[in-house]
N, C-alpha and C positions, 0 to 999 in steps of 0.2 A: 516166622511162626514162633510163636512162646510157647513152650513146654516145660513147665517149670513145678515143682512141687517145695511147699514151702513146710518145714515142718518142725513140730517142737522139739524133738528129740528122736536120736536116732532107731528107738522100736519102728518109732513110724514109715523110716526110710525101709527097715529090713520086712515090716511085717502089714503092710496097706497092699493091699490088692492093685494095682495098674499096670502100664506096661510101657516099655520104651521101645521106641521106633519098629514096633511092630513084634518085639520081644518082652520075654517076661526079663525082669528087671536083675536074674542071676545069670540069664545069657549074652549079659553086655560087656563094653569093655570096662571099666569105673575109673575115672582117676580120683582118689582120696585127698581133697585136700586139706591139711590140717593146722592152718595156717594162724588160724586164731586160736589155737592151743598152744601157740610159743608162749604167751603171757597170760598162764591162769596158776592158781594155789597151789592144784590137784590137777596132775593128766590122769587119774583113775578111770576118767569115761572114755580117754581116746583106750586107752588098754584093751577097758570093756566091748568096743567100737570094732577095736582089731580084731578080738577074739571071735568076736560074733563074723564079723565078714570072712573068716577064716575058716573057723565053723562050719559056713554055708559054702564053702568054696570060692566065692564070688572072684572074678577076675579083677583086680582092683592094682593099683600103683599108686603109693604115698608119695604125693608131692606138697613144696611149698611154694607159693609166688613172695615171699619176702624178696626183695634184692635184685627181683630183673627186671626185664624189662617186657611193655606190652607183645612185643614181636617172639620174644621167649616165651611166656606165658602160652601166646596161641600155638605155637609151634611144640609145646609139651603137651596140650588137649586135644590139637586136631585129629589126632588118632582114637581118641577115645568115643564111646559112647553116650557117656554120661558123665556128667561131674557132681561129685557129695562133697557140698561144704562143709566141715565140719563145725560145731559153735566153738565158744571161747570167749575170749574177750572182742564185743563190736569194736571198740573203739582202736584196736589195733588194729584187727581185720581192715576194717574201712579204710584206714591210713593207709596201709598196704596194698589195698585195692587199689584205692586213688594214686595211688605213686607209679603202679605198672599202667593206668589205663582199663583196668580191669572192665570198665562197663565196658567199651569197644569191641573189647576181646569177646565179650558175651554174645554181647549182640551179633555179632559176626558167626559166634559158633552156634548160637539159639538158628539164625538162620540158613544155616545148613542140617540142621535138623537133631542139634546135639539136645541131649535130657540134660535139666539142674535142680538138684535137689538140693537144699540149704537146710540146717537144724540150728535153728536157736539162732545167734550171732550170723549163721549162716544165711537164714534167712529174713532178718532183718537189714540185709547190706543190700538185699534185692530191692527194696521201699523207697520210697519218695524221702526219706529220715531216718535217724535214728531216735528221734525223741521219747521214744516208749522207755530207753533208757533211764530217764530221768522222772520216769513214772515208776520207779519200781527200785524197791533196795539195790538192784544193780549197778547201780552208782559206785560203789565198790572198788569196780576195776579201775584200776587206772587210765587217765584219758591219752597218756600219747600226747598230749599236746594239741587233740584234737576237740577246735572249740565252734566247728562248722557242723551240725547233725547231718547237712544234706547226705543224703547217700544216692545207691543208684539207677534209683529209681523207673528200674525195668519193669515193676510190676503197678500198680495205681490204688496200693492199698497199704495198710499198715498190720502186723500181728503184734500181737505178743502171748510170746512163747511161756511154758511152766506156767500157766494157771492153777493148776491144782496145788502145784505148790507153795501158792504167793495166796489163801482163801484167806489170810488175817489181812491182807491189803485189798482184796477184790473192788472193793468201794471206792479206795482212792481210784484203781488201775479205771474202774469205769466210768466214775467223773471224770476223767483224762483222755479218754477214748471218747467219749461224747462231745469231746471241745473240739477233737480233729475236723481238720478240711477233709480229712480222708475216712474211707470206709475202715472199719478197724475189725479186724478176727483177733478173740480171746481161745488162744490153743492150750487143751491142755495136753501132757505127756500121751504118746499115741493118736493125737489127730494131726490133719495137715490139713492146707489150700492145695488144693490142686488150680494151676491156673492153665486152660490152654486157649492162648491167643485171647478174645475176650472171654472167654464163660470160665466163672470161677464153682469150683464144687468143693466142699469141706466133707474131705475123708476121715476118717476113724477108726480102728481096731478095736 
């Protein structure tokens, strides 16, 4: 079963109304992962990120998958409830994903009934690609050496994330989105996909 929430930025994770495996979303276990904030300018928003989940109490545990392996990865989540991606740089992330096995590990724990919510980078590693990347000033980051966009394509759609902030590009991002093979969500700050299993619903604050 897919349970996944895909979302641009993290208001959205702390402040959309849903609920994980039959709880509201501060009674779960969380594991934090902030993986794709090893390689960004500014950790200003993981700060911000921490403050708020601390804020709220929320049960949560900062981890990384940098450096292990797919059998450690799942053996650090299987206790959890839920996993929050954090954003950053995709093109690390991904690499990183890809190096422990990441999708396996997902799909294994989606089917057990774990929650994943992804923001920004986070939720682009979910997609069939990463080419929205290269639709958007994002180019930026450094690629890792990573010249393959596939990604992990658990979900059968493509976002992209910070719309409101990207309105001087909006044109280009949407002749880009209309060339896809794939359905595409334009998120801006405070909305998400919610995906479960197939039906997809776009939440909002």
């Amino acid at each position: 079963m897919k349970n996944i929430l895909l979302a641009s930025n993290s208001d959205a994770i702390f402040d959309l109304d849903y609920t994980i495996v039959g709880k509201a979303k501060d009674k779960v276990k969380w594991a934090y992962i902030t993986t794709a904030g090893d390689d960004v300018p500014s950790r200003d928003y993981l700060e911000r990120t921490e403050a708020r989940l601390k804020e709220l109490a929320w049960d949560y545990e900062e981890m990384d998958i940098t450096g292990k392996t797919g059998d450690e990865v799942y053996n650090m989540l299987k206790g959890k409830d839920a996993i929050f991606m954090q954003g950053g740089n995709t093109f690390y992330l991904l690499k990183q994903a890809l190096a422990c096995n990441f999708s396996k590990v997902l799909k294994r724990l989606l089917s057990e009934g774990k929650f994943y919510a992804g923001t920004s980078a986070g939720s682009y590693l979910l997609c069939p690609n990463i080419d929205m990347m290269d639709w958007t000033e994002d180019t930026k980051f450094n690629r890792h050496g990573v010249s393959d966009l596939t990604a992990l394509g658990i979900v059968p759609l493509q976002v992209v994330c910070h719309m409101n902030r990207k309105e001087d590009i909006y044109d280009k991002i949407k002749k880009q989105a209309d060339k896809s093979p794939y359905d595409v969500e334009l998120l801006n700050d405070g909305q998400a996909i919610l995906v479960e299993d197939d039906k997809v619903t776009l939440l909002e604050t």
